[in-house]
Structure formats: structure tokens, C-alpha cells
C-alpha positions as CSV (number, residue, x, y, z in Angstrom):
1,X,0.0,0.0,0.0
2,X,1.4,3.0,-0.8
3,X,1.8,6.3,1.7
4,X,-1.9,7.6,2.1
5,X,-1.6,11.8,1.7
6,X,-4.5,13.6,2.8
7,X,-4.9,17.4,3.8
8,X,-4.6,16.4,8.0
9,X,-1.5,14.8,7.0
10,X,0.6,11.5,6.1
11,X,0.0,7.7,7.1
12,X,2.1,4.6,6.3
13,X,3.8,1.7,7.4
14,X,7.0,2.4,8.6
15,X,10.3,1.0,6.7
16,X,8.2,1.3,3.8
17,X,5.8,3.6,2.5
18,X,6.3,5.8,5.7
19,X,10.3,6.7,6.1
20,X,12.4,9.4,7.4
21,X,12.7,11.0,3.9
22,X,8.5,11.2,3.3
23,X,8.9,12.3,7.2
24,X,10.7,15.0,7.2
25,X,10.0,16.2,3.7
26,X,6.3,16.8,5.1
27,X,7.5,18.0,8.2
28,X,9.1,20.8,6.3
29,X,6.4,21.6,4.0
30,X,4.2,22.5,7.1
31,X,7.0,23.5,9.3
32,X,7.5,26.6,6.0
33,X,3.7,26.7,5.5
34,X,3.8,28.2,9.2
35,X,6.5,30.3,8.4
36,X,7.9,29.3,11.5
37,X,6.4,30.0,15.3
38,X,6.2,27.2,17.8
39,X,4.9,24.0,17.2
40,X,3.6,21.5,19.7
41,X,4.6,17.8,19.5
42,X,3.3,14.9,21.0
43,X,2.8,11.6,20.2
44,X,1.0,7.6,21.2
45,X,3.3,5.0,22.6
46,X,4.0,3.4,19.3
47,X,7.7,1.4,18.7
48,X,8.5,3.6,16.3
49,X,7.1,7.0,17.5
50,X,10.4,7.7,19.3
51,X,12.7,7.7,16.2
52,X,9.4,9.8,14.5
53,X,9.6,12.1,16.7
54,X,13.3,12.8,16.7
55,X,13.1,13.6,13.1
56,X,9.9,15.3,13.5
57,X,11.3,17.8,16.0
58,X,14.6,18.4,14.1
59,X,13.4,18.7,10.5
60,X,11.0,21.8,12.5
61,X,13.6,23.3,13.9
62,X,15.3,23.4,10.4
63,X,12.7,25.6,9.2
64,X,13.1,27.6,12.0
65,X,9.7,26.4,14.7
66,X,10.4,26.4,18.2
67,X,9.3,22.7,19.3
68,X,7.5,21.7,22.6
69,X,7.8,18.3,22.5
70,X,5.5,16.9,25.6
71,X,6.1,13.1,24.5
72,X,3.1,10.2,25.0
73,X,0.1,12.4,25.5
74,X,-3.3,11.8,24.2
75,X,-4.1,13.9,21.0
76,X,-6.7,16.2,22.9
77,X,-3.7,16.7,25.0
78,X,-1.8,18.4,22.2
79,X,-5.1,20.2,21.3
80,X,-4.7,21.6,24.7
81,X,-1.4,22.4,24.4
82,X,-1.7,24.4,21.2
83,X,-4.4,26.7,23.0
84,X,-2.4,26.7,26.2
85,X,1.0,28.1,24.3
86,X,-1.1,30.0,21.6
87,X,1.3,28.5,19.3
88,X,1.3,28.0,15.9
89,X,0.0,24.8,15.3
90,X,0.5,20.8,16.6
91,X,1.4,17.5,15.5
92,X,1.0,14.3,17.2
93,X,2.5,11.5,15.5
94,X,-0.2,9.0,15.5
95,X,-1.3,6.3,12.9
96,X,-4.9,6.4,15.2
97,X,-6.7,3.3,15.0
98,X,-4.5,1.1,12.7
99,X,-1.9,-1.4,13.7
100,X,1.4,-1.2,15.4
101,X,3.4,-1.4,12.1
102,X,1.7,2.1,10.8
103,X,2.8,5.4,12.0
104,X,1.4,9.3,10.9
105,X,1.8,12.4,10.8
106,X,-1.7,14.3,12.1
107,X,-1.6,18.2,11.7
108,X,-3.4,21.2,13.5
109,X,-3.4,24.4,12.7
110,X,-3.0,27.5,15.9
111,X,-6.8,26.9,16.4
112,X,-6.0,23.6,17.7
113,X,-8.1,21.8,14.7
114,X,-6.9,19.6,12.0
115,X,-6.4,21.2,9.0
116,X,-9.1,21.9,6.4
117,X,-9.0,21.5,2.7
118,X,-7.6,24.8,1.7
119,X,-5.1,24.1,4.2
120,X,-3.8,20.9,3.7
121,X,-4.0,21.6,0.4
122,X,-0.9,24.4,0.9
123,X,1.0,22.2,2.5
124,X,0.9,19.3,0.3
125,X,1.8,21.6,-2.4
126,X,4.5,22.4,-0.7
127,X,5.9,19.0,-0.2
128,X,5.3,18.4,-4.2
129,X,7.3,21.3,-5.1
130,X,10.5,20.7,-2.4
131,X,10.3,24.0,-2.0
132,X,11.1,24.1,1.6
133,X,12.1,27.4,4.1
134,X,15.3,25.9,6.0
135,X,17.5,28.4,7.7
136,X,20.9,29.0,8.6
137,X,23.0,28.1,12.1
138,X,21.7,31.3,13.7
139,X,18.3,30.9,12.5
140,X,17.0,27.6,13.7
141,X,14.6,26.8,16.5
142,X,14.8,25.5,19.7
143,X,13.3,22.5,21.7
144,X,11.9,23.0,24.6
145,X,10.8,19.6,26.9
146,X,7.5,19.6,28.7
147,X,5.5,17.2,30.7
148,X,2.9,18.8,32.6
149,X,0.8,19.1,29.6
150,X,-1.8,16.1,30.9
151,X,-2.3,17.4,34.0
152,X,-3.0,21.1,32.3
153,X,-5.8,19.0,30.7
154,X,-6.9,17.2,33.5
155,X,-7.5,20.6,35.2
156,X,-9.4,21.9,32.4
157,X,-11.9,19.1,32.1
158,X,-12.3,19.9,35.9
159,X,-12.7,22.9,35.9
160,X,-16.1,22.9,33.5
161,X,-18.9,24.5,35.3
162,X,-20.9,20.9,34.9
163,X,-18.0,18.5,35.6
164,X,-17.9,18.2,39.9
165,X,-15.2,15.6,41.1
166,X,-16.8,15.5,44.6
167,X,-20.8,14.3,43.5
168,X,-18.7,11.8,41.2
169,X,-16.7,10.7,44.2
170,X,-19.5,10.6,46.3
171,X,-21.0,7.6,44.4
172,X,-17.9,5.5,44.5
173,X,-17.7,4.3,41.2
174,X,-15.7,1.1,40.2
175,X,-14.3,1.7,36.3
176,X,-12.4,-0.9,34.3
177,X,-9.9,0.4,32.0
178,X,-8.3,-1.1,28.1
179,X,-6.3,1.5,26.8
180,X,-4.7,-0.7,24.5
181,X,-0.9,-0.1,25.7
182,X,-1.8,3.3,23.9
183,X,-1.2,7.1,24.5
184,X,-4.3,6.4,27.5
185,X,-2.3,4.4,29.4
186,X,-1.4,7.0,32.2
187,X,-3.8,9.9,30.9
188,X,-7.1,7.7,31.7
189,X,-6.2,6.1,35.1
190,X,-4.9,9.4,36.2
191,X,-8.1,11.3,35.1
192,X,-10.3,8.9,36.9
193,X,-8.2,9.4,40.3
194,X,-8.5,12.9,39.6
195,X,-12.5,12.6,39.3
196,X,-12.3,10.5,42.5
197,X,-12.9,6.9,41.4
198,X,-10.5,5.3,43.6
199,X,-11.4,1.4,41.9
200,X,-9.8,1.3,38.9
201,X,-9.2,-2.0,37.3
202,X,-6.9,-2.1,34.6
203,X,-6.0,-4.1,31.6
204,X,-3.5,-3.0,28.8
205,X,-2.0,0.3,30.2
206,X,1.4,-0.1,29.9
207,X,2.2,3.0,27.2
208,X,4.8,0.4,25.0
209,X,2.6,0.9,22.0
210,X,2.5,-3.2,22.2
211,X,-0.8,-3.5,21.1
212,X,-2.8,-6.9,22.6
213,X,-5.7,-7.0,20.3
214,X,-6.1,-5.1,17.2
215,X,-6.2,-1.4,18.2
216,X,-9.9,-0.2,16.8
217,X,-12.2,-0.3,19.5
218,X,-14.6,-2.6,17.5
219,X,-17.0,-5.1,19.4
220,X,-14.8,-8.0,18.1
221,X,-11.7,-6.7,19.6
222,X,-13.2,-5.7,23.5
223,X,-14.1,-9.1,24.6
224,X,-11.4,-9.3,27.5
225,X,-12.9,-5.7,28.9
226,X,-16.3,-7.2,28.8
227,X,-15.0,-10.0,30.8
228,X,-13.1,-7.5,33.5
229,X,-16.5,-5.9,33.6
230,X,-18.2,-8.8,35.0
231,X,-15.7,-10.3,36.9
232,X,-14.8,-7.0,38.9
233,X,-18.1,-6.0,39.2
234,X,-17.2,-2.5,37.8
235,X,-20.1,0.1,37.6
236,X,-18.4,1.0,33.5
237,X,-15.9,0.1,31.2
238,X,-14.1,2.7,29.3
239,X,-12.0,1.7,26.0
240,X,-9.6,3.9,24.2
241,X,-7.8,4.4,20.8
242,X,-4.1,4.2,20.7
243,X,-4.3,8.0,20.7
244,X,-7.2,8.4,23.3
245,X,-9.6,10.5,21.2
246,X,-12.2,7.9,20.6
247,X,-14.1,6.0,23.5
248,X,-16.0,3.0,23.8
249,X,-18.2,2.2,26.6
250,X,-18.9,-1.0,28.4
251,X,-22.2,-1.1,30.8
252,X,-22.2,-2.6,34.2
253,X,-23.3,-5.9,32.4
254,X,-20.3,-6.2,30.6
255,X,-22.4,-5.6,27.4
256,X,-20.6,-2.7,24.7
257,X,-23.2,0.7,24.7
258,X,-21.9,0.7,21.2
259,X,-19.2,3.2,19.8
260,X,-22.3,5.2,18.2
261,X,-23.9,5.8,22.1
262,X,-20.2,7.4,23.2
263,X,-21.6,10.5,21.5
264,X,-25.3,10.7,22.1
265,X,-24.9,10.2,25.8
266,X,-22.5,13.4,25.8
267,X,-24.9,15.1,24.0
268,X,-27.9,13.9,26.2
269,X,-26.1,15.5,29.6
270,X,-24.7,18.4,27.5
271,X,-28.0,19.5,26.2
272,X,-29.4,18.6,29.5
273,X,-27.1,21.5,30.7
274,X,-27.1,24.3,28.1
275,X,-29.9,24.3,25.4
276,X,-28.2,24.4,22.1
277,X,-27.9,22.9,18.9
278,X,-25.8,19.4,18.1
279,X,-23.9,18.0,15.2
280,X,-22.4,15.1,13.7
281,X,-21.4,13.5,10.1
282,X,-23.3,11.8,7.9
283,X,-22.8,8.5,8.4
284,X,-23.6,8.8,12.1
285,X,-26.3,7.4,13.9
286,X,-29.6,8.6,14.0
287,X,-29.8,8.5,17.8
288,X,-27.8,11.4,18.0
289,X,-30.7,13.2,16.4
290,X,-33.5,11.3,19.0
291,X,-31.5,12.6,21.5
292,X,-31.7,16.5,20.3
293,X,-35.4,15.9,19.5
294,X,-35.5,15.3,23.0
295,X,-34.6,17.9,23.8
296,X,-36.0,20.4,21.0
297,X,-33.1,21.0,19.6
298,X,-31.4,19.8,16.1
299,X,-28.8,17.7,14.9
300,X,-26.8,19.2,12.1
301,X,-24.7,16.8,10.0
302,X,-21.7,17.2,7.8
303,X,-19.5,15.0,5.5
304,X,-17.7,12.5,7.2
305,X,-14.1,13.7,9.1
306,X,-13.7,15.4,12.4
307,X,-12.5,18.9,10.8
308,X,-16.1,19.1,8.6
309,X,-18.0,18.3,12.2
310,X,-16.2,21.0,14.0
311,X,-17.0,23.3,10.7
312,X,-20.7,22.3,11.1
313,X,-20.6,22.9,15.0
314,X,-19.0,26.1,14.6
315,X,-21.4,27.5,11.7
316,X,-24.6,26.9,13.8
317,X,-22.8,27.7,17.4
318,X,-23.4,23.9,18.9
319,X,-22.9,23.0,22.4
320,X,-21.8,19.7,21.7
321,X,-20.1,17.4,18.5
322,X,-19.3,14.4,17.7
323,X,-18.8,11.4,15.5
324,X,-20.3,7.7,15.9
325,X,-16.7,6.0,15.9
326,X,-17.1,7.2,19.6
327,X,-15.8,11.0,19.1
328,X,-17.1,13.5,21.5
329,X,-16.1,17.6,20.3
330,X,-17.1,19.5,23.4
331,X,-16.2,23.0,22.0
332,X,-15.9,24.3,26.2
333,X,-12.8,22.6,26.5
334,X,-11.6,22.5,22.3
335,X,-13.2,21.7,19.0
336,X,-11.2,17.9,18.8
337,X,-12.4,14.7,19.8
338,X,-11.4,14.0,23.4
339,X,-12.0,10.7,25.4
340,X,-11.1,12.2,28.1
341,X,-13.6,14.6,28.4
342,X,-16.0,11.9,27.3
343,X,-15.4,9.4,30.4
344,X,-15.8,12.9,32.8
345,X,-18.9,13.6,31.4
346,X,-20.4,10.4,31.1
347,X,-19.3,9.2,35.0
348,X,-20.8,12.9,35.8
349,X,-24.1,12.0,34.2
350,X,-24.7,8.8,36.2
351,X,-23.5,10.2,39.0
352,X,-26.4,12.6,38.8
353,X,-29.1,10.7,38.0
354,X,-27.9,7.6,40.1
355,X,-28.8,5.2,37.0
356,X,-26.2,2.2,36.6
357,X,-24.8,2.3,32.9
358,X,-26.9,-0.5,31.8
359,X,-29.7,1.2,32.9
360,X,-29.1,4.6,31.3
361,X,-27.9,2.5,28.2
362,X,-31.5,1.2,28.3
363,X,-32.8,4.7,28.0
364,X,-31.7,5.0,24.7
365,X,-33.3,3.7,21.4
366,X,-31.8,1.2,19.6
367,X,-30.4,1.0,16.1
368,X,-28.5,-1.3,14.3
369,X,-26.1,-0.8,11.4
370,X,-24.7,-2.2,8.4
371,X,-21.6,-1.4,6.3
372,X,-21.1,-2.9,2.8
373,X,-19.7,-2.0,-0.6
374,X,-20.1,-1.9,-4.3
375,X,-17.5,-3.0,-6.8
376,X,-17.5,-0.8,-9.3
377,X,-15.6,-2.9,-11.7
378,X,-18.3,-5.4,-12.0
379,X,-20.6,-2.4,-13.1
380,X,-18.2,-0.5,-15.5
381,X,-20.1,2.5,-14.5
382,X,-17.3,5.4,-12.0
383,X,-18.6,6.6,-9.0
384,X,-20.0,9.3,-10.0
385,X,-22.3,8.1,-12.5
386,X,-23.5,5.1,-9.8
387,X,-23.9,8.5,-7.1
388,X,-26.2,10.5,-9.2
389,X,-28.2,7.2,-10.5
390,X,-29.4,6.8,-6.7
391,X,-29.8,10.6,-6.0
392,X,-32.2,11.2,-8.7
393,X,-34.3,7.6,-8.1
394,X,-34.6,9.5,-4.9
395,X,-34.9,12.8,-5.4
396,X,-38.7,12.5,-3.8
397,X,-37.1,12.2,-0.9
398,X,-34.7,15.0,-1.2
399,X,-31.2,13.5,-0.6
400,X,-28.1,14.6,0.9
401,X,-25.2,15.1,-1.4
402,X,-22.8,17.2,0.8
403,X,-20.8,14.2,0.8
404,X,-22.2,11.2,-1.5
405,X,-25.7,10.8,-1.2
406,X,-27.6,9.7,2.2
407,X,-31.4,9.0,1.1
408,X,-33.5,8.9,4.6
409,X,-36.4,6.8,5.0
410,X,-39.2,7.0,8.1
411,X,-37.3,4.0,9.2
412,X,-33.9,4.3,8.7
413,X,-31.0,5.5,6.1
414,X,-28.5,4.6,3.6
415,X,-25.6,6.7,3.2
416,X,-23.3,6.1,-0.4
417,X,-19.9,7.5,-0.4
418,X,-17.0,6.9,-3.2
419,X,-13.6,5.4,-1.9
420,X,-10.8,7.9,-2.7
421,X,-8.3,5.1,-2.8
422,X,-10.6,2.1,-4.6
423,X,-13.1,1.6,-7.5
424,X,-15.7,0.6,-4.7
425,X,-18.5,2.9,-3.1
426,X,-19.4,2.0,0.4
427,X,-22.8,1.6,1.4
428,X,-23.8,2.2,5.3
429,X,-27.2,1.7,6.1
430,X,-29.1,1.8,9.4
431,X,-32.6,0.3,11.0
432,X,-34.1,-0.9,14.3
433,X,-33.0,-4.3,13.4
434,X,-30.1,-5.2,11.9
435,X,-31.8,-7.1,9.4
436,X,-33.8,-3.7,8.5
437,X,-30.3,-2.5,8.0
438,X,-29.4,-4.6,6.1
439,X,-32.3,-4.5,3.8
440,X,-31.9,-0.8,2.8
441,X,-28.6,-1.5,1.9
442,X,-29.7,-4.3,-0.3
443,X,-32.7,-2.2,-1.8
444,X,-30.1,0.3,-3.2
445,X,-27.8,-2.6,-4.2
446,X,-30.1,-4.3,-5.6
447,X,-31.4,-0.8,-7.8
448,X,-27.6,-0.1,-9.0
449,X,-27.6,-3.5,-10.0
């Protein structure tokens, strides 16, 4: 496979399609795009993060950045840090959710958000054309070690006017943690004694980036935290990335809320709190917008990626973001996903209404979803073409093309979307069975057929 370039940055597998020359090279395009200014570095606890990192921080002192690197954090962390210094912009070196052999480069700007189109575009452009600004001896920047960075962050998420350590300790919560050996490893357990949960059972947080099971907090892949969940009698189960921005939650049962309910229970106590509107992508569930409804408020959705939901939050001023893969944005601490913010506000929650998990999980509708795809060289039709086919057999229904086409029926949806990297067009679909969601997928594959 070769390196994948996309405006937020690069991703590869190291030794091969990711290397210290691709490294570096995009390193300096951005490092020049900035036109220097300090940049804040962090990274997750992969094997090869270190040696990353070393050529991360020297290729942006080439081009003259001043580099606080703050090592293993949790990419919200480096959000934080990027508000915190009012630098220039951040990179954590992270390959998210894939397997230990990949590595990345993920880019913000001095907002603390990942780069948008125009943006990445720039930079990109300037890694095509080599063109990069590298200075002399007396010109280079300077590298400046931090690690109090977490705890900055901790504070923060305490200090929100609806996040109270002392009614959480109150209910003395038990809380199994799987961090996956990731960049959650410390940042999780040390939130939760922060909160004052002083049972915290703990699988997998050792920060050696040795992953145990693959690394996307999937149902297939959580079993041994359902397990620890039962057999501690814990009152939740919290699951991170290997970068601790997405969280998956595990009920008092030891039964998965599903990664799509990390994001509609934030929004359920956020909206509970501060009237406002909500958004996600897409291709997320539709509980997020039962949950709104709930509350007379609205949903707004955008195309799929975490910079086009923090777009849609900030265009219609929403209280609360998110995407189903178990994101939570809460704009009062920064416009990222954040797991860590996401466990505070959900042990918050049940500490107010004294529900157990499985209880509140119970509280919520349930929806079931199905992901599938079309080869498109068993049509010989592109993607387009196959795109606008579906959009106008459904234009009764008045479709969504802001990215692909998403047709919503009374009883569910199906969202199409072209694959950037393959002649295939994925099809998601969702219903209040999974065999529902199944069949919508099948009713459109059955009309492109």
C-alpha cells in the first residue's frame, strides 16, 4: 500500500511507505507553511514513535519552529497544548486506530483543529514542489521539553462548570480500564483518580505501544474488557484508541453501549445542561438526532471527518459534537475529539441521575447498522455516475449530497460514499434491526444492480 496523503496529514507503514525522507519532507512543508512559530509535538506509545519524533522535531527546527515536545500524551492533549501556548500549530505522531506497524503524521493548525482543505491543500503543495524554508546556524529553532501538559488538561476538564469531582466521588464508582498499551495508558487512570474513582481495574496500560488486540475499539476486539466488567463488578468500562480520542463504553453488564452511544450520551447530559444545537457527520447514527429531538433541539450533520464536524458545530454555534466512531467535540474545552472529556462527562451523568450504565444504556433507542460495498468494476459504471443514478431515483425524498448521497427513509437511512483510494463505493445503512439495516442496503444494491 502505498503512503496515504490527505490534507490532515501523512499515514504509512513504517520502513516502507512511511520513512524518514516522506517524514521529514512533510515535516518541512508544514513547518514553512507556518512560516515558522512554535509547534507542539506529541505523540502515542507506538515502537516507532520515538525515532518519528526525533526527526519530527529536528526537520521543524530546520525551518526555524520552536518545538514543545510533551512526548506520550493523548491527541486532545496536544489540542490543549496548542491553546495553552497559543502556538502555531500541533502534530501528534499518531497512525490512530491502525496497527502497530503504521505510524502518521496528524496536523493542526493554531486553532488547535486539523487542517481543512484549503489548508492541507498548501501544504501538500509544498511538499510536491521541495520548495522548503530551511535556515541557517543562527536561525533555527529550539526545543523546549514539557510534561505537565496532561495534567494542564486534567484541570481543564475539571474545571467545567458541569464536571464536579466530589458528587462523582460521592457515588464510588468502580471503572475498568483497556487503553490498549496506547497514549491512554497513564492519561485515563490518572483522570479517573482525579474525578475520585478510587477502583480502577486495569487491563493494557502499559504505554509500550504493544498492542494486545487489534487497536480499533470494535465489538470483536473488546471481549477481554467485557470480561473484566463482570468479573470486577465494575459500575463502566471505558476503551480507548491508541491515541485516546475515541471511546468506547462497556455497561455494568459487561455488554458494549456501542461506539455510536459514546456520542449521544455526551450530547444527552450536555443538552441537559445548556440548550443548544448538536452535530455530527453523515454516516452517524440517528440516535444522536432522537436525543436532540429530545430535547427540542437539532442535529446538524456534515461529510464524514472530524475537521467538517467541527465546521458544522461552529457554523450553527453547537454546544456539543461528535462522531459515531465514539468521538465527543465539546467545544468548552476544544473543538477535537477527546476521550477524556468523554469518560468525565459520562461518570458525571450517572452520577447525577444515580442510574447504573446498563440502565441509562436502556434509555436509549436502539439502532443497528450495516456497512457494505459496491465493486464498481463489476458495473463499469465510476462513481459518480453510480452516485447520481441513486440521487435522482430519490430525489422525492430530497437526498443529501454534501458528501455522496444519504437517502432517509421514516425507518432508517443509507448513506453512499466513493472510496478515494478504490473503484468501490461504500454503502452504510441503518434500522431498528439489523436485518432492516441490512435490507436498505440491499434495496439500493439491488437498484444499482
Amino acid at each position: 500500500m502505498a503512503l496515504m496523503i490527505s490534507v490532515s496529514g501523512i499515514r504509512g507503514i513504517f520502513g516502507t511507505d512511511l520513512n524518514p525522507e516522506n517524514l521529514a519532507r512533510f515535516t518541512a512543508a508544514y513547518g514553512t507553511w507556518l512560516k515558522g512559530g512554535t509547534v507542539v509535538l506529541g505523540r502515542d506509545s507506538r515502537v516507532t514513535g520515538q525515532i518519528c519524533e526525533d526527526i519530527v522535531a529536528s526537520t521543524l527546527m530546520s525551518v526555524g519552529c520552536d518545538v514543545i515536545k510533551v512526548g506520550i500524551v493523548p491527541t486532545p492533549t496536544v489540542a490543549m497544548g496548542v491553546l495553552r501556548h497559543k502556538a502555531a500549530g500541533g502534530i501528534i505522531i499518531s497512525a490512530s486506530h491502525n496497527p502497530a506497524q503504521w505510524n502518521a503524521l496528524k496536523l493542526l493548525n493554531e486553532k488547535s483543529e486539523f487542517l481543512d482543505a484549503d489548508q492541507g491543500k498548501k501544504v501538500i503543495e509544498i511538499a510536491e514542489s521541495g520548495k522548503f524554508d530551511y535556515k541557517s546556524y543562527e536561525g533555527i529553532g529550539n526545543l523546549i521539553e514539557s510534561d505537565d501538559l496532561l495534567e494542564y488538561h486534567i484541570e481543564e476538564i475539571l474545571a467545567l462548570p458541569y464536571i464536579d469531582a466530589d458528587t462523582i466521588a460521592k457515588e464510588d464508582f468502580s471503572v475498568a480500564v483497556d487503553a490498549v498499551n496506547g497514549a491512554g495508558s497513564e492519561a485515563v487512570p490518572r483522570l479517573l483518580e482525579r474525578l475520585g474513582v478510587n477502583k480502577v481495574h486495569k487491563i493494557h496500560c502499559t504505554p509500550n505501544g504493544l498492542f494486545p488486540h487489534n487497536p480499533e475499539p470494535l465489538p470483536e476486539h473488546l471481549t477481554e474488557i467485557c470480561g473484566l466488567v463482570k468479573e470486577s463488578g465494575a459500575d463502566l468500562g471505558v476503551v480507548t484508541d491508541p491515541d485516546a480520542d475515541r471511546l468506547a463504553l462497556v455497561d455494568n453488564n459487561g455488554d458494549l453501549f456501542g461506539e455510536e452511544y459514546t456520542q449521544a450520551s455526551a450530547f444527552d447530559f450536555i443538552l441537559s445542561k445548556t440548550p443548544g444545537a448538536c452535530a455530527t457527520n453523515l454516516s452517524s447514527s440517528r440516535v444522536s438526532d432522537d436525543v436532540a429531538a429530545k430535547y427540542g433541539q437539532i442535529c446538524h450533520r456534515s461529510a464524514v471527518g472530524e475537521i467538517n464536524v467541527v465546521k458544522a458545530m461552529q457554523e450553527h454555534d453547537a454546544v456539543i459534537g461528535g462522531e459515531g466512531n465514539g468521538g465527543v467535540i465539546c467545544p468548552d474545552l476544544h473543538y477535537g475529539r477527546d476521550s477524556l472529556v468523554g469518560i468525565a462527562i459520562m461518570l458525571q451523568m450517572l452520577a447525577e441521575k444515580k442510574m447504573s450504565s446498563a440502565d441509562y444504556r436502556a434509555t436509549l433507542p436502539d439502532y443497528y447498522m450495516s456497512k457494505s460495498k459496491i465493486q464498481l468494476d463489476d458495473l463499469g459504471k465510476d462513481a459518480d455516475e453510480v452516485l447520481k443514478f441513486v440521487k435522482d431515483h430519490y430525489s422525492n425524498l430530497k437526498p443529501n449530497t454534501i458528501d455522496g448521497v444519504k437517502i432517509d427513509f421514516a425507518e432508517g437511512w443509507v448513506h453512499l460514499r466513493k472510496s478515494n483510494t478504490e473503484p468501490i463505493i461504500r454503502i452504510y445503512s441503518e434500522g431498528k434491526t439489523p436485518e432492516a439495516a441490512q435490507g436498505f442496503a440491499n434495496k439500493i444494491k439491488d437498484l444499482i444492480n
